[in-house]
N, CA, C and O atoms as CSV, one atom per row, in Angstrom:
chain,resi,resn,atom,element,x,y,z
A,1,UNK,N,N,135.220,89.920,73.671
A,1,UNK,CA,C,133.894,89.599,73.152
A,1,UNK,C,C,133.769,88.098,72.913
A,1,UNK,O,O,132.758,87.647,73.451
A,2,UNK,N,N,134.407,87.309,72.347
A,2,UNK,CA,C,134.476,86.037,72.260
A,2,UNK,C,C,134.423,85.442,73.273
A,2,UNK,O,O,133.521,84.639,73.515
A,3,UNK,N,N,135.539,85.759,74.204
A,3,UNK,CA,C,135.423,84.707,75.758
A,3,UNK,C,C,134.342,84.971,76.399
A,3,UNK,O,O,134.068,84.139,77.265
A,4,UNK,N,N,133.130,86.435,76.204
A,4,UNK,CA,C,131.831,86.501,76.832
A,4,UNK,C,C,131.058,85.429,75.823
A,4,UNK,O,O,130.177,84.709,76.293
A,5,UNK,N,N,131.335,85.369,74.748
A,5,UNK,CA,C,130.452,84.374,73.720
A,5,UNK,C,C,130.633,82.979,74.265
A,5,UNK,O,O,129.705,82.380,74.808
A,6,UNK,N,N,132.255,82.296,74.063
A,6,UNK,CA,C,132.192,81.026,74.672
A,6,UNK,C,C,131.915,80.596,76.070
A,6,UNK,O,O,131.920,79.396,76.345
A,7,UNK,N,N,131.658,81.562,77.024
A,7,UNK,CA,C,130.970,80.935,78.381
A,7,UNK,C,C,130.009,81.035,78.185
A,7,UNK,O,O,129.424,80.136,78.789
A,8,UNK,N,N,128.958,81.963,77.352
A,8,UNK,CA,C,127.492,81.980,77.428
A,8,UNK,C,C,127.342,80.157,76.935
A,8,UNK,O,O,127.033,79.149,77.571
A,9,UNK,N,N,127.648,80.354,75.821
A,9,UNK,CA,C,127.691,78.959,75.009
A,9,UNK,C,C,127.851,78.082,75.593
A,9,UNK,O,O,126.991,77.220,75.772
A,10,UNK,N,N,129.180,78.055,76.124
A,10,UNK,CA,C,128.854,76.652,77.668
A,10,UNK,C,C,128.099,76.757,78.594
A,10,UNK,O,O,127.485,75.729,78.881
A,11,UNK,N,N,127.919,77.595,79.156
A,11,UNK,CA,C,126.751,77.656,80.159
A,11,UNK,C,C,125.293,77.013,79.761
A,11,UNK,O,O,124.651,76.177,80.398
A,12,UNK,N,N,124.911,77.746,78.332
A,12,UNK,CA,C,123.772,76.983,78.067
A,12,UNK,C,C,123.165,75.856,77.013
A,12,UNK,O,O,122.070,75.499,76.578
A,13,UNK,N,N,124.763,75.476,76.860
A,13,UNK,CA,C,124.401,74.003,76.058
A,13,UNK,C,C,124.917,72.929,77.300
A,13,UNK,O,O,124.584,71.763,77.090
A,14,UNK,N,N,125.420,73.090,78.126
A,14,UNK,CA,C,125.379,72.276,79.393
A,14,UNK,C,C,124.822,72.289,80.227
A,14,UNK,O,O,124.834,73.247,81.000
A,15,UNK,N,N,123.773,70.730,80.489
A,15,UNK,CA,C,123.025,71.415,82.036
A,15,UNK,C,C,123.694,71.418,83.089
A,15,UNK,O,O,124.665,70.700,83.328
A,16,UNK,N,N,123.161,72.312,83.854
A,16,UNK,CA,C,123.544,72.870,85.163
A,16,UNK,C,C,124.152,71.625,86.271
A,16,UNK,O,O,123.081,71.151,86.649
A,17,UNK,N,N,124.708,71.220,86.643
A,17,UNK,CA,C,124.976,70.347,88.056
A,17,UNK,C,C,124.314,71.000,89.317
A,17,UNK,O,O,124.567,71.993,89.999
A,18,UNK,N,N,123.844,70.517,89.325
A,18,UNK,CA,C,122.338,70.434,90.753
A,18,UNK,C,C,123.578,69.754,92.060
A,18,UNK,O,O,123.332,70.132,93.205
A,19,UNK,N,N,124.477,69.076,91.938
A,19,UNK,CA,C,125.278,68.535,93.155
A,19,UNK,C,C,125.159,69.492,94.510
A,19,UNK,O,O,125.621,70.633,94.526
A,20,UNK,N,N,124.454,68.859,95.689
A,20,UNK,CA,C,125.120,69.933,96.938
A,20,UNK,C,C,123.793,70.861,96.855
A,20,UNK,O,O,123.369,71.442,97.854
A,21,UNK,N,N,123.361,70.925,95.974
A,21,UNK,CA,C,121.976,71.876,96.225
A,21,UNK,C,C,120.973,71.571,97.259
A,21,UNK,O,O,120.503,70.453,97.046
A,22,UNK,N,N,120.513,72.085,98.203
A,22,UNK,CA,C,119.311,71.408,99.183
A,22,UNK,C,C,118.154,72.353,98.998
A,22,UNK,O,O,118.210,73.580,99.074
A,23,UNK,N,N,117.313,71.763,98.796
A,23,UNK,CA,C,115.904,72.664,98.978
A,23,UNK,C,C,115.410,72.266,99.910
A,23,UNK,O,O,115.281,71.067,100.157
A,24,UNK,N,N,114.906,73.492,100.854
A,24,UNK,CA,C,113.867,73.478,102.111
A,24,UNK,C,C,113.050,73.728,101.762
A,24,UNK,O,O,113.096,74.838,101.232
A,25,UNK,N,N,111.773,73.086,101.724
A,25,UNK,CA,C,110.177,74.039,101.493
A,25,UNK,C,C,109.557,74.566,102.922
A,25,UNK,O,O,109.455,74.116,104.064
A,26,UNK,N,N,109.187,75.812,102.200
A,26,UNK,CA,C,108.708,76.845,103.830
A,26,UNK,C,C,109.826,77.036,104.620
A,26,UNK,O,O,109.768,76.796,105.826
A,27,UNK,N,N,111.091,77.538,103.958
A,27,UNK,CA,C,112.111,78.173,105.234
A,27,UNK,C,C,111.527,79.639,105.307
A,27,UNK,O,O,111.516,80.253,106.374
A,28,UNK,N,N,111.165,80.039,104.433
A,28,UNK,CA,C,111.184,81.542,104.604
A,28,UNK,C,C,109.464,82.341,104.947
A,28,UNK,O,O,109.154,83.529,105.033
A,29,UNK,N,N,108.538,80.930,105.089
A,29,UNK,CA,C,107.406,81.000,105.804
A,29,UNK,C,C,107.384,81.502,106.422
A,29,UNK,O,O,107.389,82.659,106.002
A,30,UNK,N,N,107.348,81.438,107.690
A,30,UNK,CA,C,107.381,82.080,108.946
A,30,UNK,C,C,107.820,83.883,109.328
A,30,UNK,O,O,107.356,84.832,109.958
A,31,UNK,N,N,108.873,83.581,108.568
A,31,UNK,CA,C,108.703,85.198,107.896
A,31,UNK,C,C,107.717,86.085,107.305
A,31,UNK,O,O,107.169,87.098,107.739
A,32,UNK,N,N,107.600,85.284,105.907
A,32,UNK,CA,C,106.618,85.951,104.998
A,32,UNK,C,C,104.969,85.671,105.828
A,32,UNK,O,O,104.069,86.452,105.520
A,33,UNK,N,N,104.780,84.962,106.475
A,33,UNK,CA,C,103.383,84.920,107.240
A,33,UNK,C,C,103.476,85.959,108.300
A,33,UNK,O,O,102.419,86.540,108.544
A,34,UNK,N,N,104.731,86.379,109.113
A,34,UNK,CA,C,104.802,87.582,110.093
A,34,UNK,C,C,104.520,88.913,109.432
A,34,UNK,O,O,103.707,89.724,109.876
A,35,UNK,N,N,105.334,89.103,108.210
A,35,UNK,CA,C,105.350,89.758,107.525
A,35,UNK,C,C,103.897,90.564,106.700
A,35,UNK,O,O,103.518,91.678,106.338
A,36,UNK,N,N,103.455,89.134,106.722
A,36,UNK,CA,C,101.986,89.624,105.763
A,36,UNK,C,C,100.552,90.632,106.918
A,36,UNK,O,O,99.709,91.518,106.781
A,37,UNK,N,N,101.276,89.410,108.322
A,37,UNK,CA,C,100.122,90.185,109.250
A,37,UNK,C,C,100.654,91.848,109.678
A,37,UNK,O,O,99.861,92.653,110.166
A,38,UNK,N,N,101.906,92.138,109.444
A,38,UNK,CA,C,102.291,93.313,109.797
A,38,UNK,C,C,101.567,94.827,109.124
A,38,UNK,O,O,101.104,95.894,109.525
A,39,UNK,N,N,101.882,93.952,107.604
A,39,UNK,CA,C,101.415,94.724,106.627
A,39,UNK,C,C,99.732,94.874,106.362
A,39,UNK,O,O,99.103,95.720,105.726
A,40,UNK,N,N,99.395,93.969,106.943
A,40,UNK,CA,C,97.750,94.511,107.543
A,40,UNK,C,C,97.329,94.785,108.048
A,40,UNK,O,O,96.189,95.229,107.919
A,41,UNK,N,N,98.101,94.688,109.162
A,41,UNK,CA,C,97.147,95.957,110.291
A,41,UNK,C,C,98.164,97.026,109.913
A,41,UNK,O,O,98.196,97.474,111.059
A,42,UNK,N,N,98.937,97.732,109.326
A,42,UNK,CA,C,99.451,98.949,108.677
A,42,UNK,C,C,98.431,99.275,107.909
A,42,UNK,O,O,98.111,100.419,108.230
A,43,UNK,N,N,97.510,98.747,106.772
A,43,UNK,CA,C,96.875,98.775,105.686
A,43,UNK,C,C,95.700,99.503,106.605
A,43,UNK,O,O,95.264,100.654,106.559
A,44,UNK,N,N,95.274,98.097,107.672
A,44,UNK,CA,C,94.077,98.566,108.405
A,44,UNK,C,C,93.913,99.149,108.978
A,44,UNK,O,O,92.967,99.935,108.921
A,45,UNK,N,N,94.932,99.076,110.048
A,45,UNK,CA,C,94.418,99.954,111.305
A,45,UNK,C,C,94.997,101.153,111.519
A,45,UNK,O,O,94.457,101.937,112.299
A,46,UNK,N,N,96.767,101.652,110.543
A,46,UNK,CA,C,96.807,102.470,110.479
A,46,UNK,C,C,96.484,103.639,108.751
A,46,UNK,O,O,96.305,104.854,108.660
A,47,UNK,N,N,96.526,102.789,107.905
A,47,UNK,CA,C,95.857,103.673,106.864
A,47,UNK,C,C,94.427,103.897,106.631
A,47,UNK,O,O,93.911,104.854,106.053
A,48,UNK,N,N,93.689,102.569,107.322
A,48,UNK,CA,C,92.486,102.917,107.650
A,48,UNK,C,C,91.676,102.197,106.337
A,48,UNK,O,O,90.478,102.061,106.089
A,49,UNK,N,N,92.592,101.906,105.807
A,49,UNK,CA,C,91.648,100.767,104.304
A,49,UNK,C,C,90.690,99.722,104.801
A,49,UNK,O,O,90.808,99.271,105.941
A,50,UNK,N,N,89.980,99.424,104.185
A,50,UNK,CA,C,88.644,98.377,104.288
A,50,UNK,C,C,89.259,97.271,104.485
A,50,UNK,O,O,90.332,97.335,103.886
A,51,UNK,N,N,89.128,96.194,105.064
A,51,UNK,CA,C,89.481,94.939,104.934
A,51,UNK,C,C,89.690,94.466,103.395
A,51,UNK,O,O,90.816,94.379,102.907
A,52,UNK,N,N,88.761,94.234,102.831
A,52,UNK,CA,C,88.900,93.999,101.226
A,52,UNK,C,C,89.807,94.539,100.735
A,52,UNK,O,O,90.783,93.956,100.262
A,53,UNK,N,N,89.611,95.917,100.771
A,53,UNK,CA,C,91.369,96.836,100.263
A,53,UNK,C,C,92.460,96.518,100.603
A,53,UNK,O,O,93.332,96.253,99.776
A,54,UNK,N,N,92.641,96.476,101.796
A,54,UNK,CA,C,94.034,96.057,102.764
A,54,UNK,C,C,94.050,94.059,101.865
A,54,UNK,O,O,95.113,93.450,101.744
A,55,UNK,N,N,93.401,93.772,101.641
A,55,UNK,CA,C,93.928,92.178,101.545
A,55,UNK,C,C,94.231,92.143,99.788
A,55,UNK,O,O,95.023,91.352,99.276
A,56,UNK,N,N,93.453,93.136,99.042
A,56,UNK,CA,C,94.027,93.560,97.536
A,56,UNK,C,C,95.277,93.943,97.666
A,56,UNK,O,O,96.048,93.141,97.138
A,57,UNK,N,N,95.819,94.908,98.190
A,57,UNK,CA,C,97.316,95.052,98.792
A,57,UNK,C,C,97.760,94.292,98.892
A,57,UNK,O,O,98.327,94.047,97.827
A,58,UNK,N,N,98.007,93.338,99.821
A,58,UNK,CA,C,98.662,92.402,100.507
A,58,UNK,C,C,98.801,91.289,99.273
A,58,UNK,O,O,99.836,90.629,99.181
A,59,UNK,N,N,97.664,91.111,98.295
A,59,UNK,CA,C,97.887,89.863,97.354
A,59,UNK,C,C,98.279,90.452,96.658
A,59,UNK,O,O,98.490,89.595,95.800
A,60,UNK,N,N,98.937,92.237,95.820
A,60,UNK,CA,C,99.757,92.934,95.308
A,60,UNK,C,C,101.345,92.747,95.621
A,60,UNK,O,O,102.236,92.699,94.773
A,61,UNK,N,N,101.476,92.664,96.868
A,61,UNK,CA,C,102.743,92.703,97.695
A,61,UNK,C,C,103.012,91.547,97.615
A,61,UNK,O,O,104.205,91.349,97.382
A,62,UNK,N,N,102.264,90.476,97.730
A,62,UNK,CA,C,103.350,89.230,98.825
A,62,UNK,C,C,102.377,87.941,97.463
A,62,UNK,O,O,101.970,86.826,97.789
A,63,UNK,N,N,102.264,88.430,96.314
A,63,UNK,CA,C,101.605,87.519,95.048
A,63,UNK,C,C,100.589,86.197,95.777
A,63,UNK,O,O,100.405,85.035,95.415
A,64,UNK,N,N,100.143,86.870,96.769
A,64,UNK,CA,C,98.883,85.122,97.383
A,64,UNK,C,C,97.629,85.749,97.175
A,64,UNK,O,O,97.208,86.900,97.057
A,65,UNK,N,N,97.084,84.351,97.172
A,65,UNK,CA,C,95.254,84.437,96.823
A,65,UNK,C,C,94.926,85.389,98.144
A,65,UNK,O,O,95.695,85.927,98.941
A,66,UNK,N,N,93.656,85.383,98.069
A,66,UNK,CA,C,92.544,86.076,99.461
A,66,UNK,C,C,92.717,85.123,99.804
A,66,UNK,O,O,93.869,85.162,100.237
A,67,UNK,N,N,92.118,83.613,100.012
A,67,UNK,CA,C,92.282,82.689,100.649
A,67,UNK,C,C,93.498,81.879,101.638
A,67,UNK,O,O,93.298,81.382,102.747
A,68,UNK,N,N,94.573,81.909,101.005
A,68,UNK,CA,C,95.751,82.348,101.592
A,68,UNK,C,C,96.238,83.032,102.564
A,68,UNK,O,O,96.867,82.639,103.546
A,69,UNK,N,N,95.836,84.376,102.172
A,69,UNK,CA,C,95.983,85.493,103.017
A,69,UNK,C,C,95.279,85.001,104.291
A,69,UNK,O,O,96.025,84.666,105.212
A,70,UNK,N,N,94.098,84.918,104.459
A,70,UNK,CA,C,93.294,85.241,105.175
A,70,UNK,C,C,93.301,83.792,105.967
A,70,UNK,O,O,92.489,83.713,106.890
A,71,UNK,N,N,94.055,82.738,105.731
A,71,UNK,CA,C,94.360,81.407,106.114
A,71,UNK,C,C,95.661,81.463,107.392
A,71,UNK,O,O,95.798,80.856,108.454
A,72,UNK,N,N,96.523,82.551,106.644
A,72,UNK,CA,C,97.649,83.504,107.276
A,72,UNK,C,C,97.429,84.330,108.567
A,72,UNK,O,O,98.210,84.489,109.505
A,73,UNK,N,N,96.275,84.781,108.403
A,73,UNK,CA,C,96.127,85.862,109.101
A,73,UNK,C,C,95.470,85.303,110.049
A,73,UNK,O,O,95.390,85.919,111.112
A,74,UNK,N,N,94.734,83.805,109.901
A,74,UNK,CA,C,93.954,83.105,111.101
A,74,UNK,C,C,95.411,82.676,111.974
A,74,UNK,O,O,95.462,82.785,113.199
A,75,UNK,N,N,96.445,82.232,111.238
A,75,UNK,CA,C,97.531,81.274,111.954
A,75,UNK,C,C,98.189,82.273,113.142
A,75,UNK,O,O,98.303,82.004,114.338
A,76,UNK,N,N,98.640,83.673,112.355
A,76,UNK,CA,C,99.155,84.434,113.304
A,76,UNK,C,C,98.523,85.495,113.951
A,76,UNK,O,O,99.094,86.459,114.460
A,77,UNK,N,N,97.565,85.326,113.922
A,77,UNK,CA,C,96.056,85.918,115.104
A,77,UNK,C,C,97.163,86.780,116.459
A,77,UNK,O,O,96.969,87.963,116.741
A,78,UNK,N,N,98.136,86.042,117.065
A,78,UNK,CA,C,98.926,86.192,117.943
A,78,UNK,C,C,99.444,87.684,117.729
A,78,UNK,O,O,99.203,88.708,118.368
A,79,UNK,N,N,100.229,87.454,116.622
A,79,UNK,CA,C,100.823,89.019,116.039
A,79,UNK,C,C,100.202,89.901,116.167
A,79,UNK,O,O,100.470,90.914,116.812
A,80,UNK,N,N,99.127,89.622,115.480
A,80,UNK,CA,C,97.827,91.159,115.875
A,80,UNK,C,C,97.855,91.502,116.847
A,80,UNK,O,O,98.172,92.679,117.018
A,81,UNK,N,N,97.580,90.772,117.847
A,81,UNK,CA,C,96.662,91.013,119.598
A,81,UNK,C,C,98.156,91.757,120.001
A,81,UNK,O,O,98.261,92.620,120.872
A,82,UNK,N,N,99.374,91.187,119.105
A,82,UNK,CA,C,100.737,92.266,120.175
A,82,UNK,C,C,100.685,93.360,119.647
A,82,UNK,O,O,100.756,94.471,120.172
A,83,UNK,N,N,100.504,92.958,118.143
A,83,UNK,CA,C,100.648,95.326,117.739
A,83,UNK,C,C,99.618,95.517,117.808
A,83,UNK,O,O,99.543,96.650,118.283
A,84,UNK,N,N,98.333,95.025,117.586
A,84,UNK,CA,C,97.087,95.971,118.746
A,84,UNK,C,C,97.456,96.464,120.674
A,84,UNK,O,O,97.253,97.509,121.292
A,85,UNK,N,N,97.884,95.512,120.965
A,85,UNK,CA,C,98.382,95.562,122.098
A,85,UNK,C,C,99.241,96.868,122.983
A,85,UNK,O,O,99.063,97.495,124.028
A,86,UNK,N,N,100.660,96.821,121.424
A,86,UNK,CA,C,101.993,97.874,121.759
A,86,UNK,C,C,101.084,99.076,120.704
A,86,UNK,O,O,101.772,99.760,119.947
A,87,UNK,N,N,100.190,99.194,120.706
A,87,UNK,CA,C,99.592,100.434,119.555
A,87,UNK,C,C,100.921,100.381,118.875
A,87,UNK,O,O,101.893,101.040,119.244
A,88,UNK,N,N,100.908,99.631,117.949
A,88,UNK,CA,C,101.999,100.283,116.947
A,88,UNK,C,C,102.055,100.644,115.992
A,88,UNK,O,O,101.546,100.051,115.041
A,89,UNK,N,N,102.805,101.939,115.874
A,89,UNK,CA,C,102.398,103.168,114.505
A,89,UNK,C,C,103.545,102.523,113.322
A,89,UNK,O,O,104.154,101.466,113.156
A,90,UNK,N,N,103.445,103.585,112.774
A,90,UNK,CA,C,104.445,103.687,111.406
A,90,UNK,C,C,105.681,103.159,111.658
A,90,UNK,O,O,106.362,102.252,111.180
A,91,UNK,N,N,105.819,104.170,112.757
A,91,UNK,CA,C,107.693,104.483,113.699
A,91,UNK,C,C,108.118,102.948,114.104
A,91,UNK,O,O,109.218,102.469,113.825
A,92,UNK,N,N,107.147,102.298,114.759
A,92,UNK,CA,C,107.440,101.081,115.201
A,92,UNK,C,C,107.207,99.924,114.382
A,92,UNK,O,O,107.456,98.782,114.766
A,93,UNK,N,N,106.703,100.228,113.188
A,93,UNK,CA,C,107.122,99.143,112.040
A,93,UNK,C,C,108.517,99.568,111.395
A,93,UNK,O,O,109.658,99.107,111.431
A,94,UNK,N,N,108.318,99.920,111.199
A,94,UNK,CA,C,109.551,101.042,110.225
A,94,UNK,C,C,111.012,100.091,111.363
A,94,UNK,O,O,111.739,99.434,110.618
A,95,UNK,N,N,111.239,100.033,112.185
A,95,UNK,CA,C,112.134,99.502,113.269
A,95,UNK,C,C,111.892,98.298,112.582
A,95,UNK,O,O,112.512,98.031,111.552
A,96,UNK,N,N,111.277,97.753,112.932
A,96,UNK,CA,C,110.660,96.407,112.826
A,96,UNK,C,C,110.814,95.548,111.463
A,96,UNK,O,O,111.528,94.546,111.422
A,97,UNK,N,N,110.057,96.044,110.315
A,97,UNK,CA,C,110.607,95.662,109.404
A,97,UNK,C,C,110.948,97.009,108.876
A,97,UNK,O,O,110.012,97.775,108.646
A,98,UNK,N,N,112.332,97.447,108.624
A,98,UNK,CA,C,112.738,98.635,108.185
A,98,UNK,C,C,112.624,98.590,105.913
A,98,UNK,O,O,112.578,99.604,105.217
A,99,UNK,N,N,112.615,97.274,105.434
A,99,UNK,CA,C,112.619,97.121,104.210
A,99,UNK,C,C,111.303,97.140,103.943
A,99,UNK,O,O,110.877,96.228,103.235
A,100,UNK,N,N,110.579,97.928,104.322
A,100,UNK,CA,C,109.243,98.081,103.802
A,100,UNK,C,C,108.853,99.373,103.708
A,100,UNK,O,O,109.326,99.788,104.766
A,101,UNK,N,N,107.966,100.970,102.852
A,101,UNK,CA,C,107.416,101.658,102.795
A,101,UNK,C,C,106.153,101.648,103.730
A,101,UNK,O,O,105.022,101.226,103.491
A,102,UNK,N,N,106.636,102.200,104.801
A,102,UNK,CA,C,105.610,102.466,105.805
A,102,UNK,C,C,105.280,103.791,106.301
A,102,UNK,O,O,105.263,104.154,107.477
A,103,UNK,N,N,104.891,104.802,104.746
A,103,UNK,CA,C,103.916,106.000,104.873
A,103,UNK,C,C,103.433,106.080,103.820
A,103,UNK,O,O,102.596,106.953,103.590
């Protein structure tokens, strides 16, 4: 019990060393923007929700404005036209991104 006491104690009366740390801004963009258009045409085209609904979702899921979203959804326009394209259902998200509830 003590030696859990004296590391808490050092841990947070010392600040942290930041050394060697790198921050990228927007590594994981490109993802989360693939990601967001996936999950809307799931919303839309296969649950069949309203646009408005499907983008309440999406700013539930992935914490962005409408504006955002829908800034997103102009960039990867591309994505759509392929799973409109490959009709793709549940089965073929579910592959695709398998860490997501897709029924």
């Amino acid at each position: 019990m003590a030696l859990g006491k004296q590391l808490i104690s050092n841990i947070l009366s010392e600040p942290l060393k930041k050394e060697g740390v790198k921050h990228v801004k927007g590594i994981f963009k490109a993802r989360r923007d693939h990601d967001i258009v996936c999950r809307l045409y799931f919303h839309y085209k296969i649950k069949g929700l309203q646009y408005e609904r499907a983008v309440e979702k999406l700013n539930t899921e992935f914490y962005l404005g409408e504006t955002t979203i829908s800034q997103i959804i102009m960039q990867e326009r591309d994505v759509l036209e392929k799973l409109k394209s490959e009709e793709a259902d549940s089965k073929y998200l579910q592959k695709l991104l398998p860490h997501f509830n897709w029924s």
